[in-house]
C-alpha positions as CSV (number, residue, x, y, z in Angstrom):
1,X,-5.7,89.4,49.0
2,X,-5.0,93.0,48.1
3,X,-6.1,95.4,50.2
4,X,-4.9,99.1,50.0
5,X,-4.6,99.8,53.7
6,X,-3.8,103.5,52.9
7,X,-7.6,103.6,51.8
8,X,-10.1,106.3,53.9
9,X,-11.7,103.6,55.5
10,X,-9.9,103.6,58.7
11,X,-10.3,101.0,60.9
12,X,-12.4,100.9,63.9
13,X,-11.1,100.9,67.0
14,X,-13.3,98.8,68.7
15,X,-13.1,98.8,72.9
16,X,-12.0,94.8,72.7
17,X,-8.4,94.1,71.8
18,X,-9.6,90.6,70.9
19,X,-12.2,91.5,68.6
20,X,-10.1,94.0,67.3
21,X,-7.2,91.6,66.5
22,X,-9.9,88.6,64.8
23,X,-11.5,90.6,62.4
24,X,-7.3,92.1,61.3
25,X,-6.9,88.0,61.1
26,X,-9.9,87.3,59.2
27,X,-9.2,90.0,56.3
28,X,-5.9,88.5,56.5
29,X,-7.3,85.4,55.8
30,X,-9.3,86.4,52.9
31,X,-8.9,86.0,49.3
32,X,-10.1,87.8,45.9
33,X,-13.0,85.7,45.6
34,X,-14.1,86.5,49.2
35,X,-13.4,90.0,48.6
36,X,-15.6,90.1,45.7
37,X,-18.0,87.9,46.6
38,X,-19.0,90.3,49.7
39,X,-18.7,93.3,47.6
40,X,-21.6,91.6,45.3
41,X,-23.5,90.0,47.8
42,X,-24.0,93.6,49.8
43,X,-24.3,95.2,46.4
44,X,-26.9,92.9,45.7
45,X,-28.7,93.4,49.3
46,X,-28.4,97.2,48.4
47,X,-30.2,97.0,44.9
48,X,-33.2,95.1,46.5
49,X,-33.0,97.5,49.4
50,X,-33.8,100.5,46.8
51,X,-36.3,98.7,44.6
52,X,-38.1,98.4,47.9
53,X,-37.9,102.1,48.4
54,X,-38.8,102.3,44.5
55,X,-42.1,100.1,44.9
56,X,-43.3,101.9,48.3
57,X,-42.9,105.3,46.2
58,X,-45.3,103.5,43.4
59,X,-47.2,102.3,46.1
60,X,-48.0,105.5,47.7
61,X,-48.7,107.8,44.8
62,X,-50.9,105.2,43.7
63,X,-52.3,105.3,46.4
64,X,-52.9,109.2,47.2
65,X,-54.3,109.3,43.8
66,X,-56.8,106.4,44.2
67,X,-57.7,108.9,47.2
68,X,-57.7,112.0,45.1
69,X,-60.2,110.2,42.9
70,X,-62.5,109.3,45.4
71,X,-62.7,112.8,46.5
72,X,-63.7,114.1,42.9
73,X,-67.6,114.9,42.6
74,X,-68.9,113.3,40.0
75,X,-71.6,115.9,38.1
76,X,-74.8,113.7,38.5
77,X,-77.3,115.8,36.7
78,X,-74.9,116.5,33.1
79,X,-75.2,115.4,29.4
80,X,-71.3,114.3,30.6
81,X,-72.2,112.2,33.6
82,X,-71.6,109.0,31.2
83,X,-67.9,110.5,30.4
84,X,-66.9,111.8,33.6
85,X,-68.0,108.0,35.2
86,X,-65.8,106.3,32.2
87,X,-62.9,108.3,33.2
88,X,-63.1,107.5,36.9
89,X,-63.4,104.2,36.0
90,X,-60.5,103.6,33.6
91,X,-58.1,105.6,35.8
92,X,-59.3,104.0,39.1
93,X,-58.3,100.4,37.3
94,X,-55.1,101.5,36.5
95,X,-54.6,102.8,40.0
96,X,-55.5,100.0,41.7
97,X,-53.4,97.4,39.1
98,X,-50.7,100.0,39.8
99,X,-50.8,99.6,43.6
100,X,-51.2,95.4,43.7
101,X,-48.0,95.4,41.3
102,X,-46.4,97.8,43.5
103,X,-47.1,96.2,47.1
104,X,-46.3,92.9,45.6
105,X,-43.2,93.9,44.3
106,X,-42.0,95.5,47.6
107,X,-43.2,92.3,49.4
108,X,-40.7,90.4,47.5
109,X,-38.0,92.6,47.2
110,X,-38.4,92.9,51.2
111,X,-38.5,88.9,50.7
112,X,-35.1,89.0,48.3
113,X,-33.0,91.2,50.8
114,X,-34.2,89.1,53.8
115,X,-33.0,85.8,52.0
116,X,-29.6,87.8,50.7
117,X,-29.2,88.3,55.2
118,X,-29.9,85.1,56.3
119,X,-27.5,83.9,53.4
120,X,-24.4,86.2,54.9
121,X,-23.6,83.9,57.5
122,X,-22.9,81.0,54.4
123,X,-19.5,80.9,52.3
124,X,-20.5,83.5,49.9
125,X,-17.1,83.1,47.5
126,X,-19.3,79.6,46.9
127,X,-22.2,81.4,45.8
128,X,-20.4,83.0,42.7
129,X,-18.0,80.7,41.5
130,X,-18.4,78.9,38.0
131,X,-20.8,76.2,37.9
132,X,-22.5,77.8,41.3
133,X,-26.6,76.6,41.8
134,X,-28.0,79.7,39.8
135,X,-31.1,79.0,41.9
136,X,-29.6,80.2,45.1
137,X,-29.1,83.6,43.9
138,X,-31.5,85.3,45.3
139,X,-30.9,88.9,43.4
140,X,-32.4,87.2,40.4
141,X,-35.6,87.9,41.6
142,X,-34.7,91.3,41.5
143,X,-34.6,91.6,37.6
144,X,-38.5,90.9,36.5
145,X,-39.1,92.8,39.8
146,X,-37.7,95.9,38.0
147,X,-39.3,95.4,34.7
148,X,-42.9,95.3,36.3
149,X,-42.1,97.9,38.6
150,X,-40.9,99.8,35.4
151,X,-44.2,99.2,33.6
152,X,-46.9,99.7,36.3
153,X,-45.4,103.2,36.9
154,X,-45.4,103.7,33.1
155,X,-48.9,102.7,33.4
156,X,-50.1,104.7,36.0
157,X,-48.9,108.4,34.5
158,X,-49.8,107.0,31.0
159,X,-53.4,106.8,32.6
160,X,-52.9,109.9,34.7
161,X,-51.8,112.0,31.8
162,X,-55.2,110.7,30.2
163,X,-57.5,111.2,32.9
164,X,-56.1,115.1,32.5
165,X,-56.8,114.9,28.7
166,X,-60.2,114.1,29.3
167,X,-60.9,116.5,32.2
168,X,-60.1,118.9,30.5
169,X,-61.8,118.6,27.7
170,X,-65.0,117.9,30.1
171,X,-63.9,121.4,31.6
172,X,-64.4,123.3,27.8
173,X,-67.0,121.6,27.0
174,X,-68.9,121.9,30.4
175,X,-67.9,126.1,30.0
176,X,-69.5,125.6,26.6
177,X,-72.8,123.8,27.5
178,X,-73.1,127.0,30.2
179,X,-72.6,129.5,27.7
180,X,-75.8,127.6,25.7
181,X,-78.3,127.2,29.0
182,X,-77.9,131.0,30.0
183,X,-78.7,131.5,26.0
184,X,-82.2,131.8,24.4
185,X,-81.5,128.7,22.4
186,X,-81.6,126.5,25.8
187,X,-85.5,125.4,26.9
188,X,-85.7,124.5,30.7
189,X,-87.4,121.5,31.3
190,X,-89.1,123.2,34.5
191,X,-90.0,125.9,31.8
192,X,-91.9,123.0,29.6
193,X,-93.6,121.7,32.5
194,X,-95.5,124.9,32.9
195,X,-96.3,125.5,29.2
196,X,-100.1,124.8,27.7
197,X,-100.3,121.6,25.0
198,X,-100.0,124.2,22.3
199,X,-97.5,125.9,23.6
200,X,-95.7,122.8,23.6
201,X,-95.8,121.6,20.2
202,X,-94.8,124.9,19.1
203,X,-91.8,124.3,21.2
204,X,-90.9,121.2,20.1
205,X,-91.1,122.5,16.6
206,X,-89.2,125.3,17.1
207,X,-86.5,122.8,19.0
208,X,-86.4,121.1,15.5
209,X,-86.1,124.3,13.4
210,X,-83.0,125.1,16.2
211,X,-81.6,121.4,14.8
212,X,-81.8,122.6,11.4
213,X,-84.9,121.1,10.2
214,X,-87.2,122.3,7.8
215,X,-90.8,122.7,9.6
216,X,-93.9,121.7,7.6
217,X,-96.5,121.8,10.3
218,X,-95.5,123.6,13.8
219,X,-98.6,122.2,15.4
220,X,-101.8,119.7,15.6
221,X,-105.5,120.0,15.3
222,X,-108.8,118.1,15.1
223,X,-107.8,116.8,11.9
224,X,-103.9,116.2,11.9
225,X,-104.0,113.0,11.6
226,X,-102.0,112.3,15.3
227,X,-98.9,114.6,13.7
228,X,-98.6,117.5,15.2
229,X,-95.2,118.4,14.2
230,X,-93.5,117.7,10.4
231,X,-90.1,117.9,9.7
232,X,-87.4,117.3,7.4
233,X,-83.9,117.1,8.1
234,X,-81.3,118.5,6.5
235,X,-80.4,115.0,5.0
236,X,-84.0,114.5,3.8
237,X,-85.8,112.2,6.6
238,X,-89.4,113.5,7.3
239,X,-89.8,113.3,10.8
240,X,-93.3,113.1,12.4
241,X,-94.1,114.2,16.0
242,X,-96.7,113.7,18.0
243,X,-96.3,115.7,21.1
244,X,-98.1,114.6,24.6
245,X,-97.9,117.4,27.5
246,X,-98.4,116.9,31.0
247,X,-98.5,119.3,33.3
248,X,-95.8,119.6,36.0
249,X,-94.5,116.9,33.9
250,X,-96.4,114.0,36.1
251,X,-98.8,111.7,33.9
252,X,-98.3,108.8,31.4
253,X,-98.6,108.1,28.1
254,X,-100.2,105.2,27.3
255,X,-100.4,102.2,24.9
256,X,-103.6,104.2,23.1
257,X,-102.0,107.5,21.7
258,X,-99.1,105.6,20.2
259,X,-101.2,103.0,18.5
260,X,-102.9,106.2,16.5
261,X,-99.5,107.5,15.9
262,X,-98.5,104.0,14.5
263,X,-102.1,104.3,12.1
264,X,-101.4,107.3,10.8
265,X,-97.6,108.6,10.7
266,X,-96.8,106.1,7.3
267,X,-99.9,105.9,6.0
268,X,-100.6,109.4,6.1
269,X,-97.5,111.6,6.8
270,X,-95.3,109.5,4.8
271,X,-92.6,109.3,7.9
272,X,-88.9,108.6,7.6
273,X,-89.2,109.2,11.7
274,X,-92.0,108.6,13.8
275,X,-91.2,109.8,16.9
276,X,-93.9,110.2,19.9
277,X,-92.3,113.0,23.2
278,X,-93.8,113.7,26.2
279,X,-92.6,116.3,29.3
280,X,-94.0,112.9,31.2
281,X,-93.3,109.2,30.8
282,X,-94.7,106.3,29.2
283,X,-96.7,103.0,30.5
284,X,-94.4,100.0,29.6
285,X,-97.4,98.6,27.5
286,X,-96.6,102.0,25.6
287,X,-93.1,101.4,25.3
288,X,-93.4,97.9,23.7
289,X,-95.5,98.4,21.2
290,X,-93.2,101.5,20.4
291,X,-90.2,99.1,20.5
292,X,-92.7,96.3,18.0
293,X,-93.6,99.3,15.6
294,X,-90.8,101.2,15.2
295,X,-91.7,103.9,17.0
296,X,-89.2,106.3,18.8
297,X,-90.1,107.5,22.1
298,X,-88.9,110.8,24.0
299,X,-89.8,111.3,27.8
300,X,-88.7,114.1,29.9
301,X,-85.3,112.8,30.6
302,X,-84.4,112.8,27.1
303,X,-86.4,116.0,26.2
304,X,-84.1,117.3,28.6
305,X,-81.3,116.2,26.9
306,X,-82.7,118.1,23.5
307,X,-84.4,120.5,24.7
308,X,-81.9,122.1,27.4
309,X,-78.9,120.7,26.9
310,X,-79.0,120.8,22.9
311,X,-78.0,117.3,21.7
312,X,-79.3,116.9,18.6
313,X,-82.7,115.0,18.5
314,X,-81.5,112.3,16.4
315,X,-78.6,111.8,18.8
316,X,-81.0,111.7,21.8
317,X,-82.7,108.9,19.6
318,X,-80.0,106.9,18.9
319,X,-80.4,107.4,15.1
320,X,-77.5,109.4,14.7
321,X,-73.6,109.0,14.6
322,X,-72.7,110.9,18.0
323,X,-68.9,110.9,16.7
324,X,-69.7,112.6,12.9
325,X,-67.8,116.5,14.1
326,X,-71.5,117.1,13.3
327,X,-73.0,116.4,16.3
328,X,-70.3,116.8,19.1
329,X,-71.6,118.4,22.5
330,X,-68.9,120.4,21.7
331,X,-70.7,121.4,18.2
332,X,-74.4,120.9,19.3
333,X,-73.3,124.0,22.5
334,X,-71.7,126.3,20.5
């Protein structure tokens, strides 16, 4: 075997002369292959050694991130509740995928460098010799381990780096949408609840002249016909309101008023739209024959969402393409 005894390495000088003089006659004894053969086997304990340092690192940043998220306050009463809760979600599944790949891959590279100690005490120059049992090395575990380790941290800052993107976009366009409820343009719902039933529909028609509508009535009578508002779009729908106020926003709407709207706003008003709002609610019997006819309906929540927060009315309805540049929050809150 060649050994360079004028290496750094010096020698120990252990406090038994016997021990001393058996382990000088074992490297005696050795050959090349068992030289190399311990040199790759320790290498090999070493490299699963620092993928299980690699995978704990995964695991805890996964991990203190999954806690980071849990702290973040989740704006319950926004028009981006729905996009803030998406976000949590999608990065909270790539967290937790990242941390199950990351504690299962330092649970078998713990299992790999256990198997590669138990295996020192066999002829290791056996182990790597032509034609050796591939199956009994146990480093080849260690390869896949890598390559998933490799990916789920690729994962986790890909999804990281997004969850950023989105917050701060969220950020501009929640600055935005407080620029637009400290401006004139911005009704408060609290605001609507005190208003008389004609001071309503002149507010709702004036919400549609804010969404660029052309108004041709801006409020009912004894003989409108159920319509208290008409407008026009500016892609030519007519739209046809009737407009229900309850005070302190308590109170129904029921099946009655929206069975005149459905006599009168085709007939009659010649309606693209027929939409019925209330600062209220509606009675389910109300709500299906809406749904049977037709008929769009707008409670307080979603006059909320028009009046105060400025989404376009057709986007509140769900007649309109909320991802046209059009009709962005960001747009809609300039």
């Amino acid at each position: 075997m060649h050994i360079n005894w004028a290496t750094t390495v010096a020698f120990p000088k252990y406090p038994s002369s016997q021990l001393q003089e058996d382990l000088r006659r074992r490297i005696s004894e050795a050959t090349d292959d068992d030289l190399l053969a311990a040199y790759l086997h320790w290498t090999e304990g070493r490299v699963a050694a620092d993928w299980f340092l690699l995978a704990c690192d995964v695991e805890t940043e996964a991990q203190q991130e999954r806690n980071h998220l849990a702290n973040l306050a989740t704006p319950m009463d926004s028009p981006f509740v729905d996009e803030h809760s998406q976000a949590r979600s999608d990065l909270h599944a790539a967290l937790f995928q990242a941390t199950r790949t990351a504690t299962a891959a330092k649970e078998q590279a713990r299992s790999t460098w256990q198997r590669l100690r138990d295996t020192t005490r066999n002829d290791l120059a056996a182990r790597y010799r032509a034609g050796a049992d591939e199956a009994t090395w146990e480093a080849g575990h260690l390869g896949p381990l890598r390559s998933k380790l490799t990916e789920a941290e690729r994962t986790m800052r890909s999804a990281l780096s997004r969850h950023r993107d989105v917050m701060h976009d969220l950020a501009l366009r929640e600055e935005a949408m407080d620029r637009f409820l400290s401006s004139e343009a911005s009704v408060a719902i609290e605001q609507i609840h005190l208003m008389t039933p004609p001071a309503f529909e002149q507010t709702v028609a004036a919400l549609a002249k804010r969404d660029g509508y052309q108004i041709l009535r801006n409020g009912g009578g004894a003989r409108d016909l159920g319509a208290d508002v008409i407008a026009v779009t500016p892609e030519g729908l007519r739209v046809v309101v009737q407009c229900k106020h309850r005070q302190g926003g308590r109170g129904k709407v029921g099946s009655p008023d929206i069975q005149t709207l459905n006599g009168t706003a085709r007939p009659e008003h010649h309606a693209d739209v027929v939409v019925a709002i209330t600062n209220g609610t509606f009675t389910k019997p109300a709500s299906d024959f809406a749904r049977n006819h037709d008929i769009h309906l707008l409670d307080k929540a979603q006059l909320k969402r028009w009046g105060t927060w400025g989404e376009p009315l057709l986007a509140v309805l769900g007649l309109a393409d909320t991802s046209s540049p059009a009709l962005t929050s960001r747009e809609w809150v300039q």
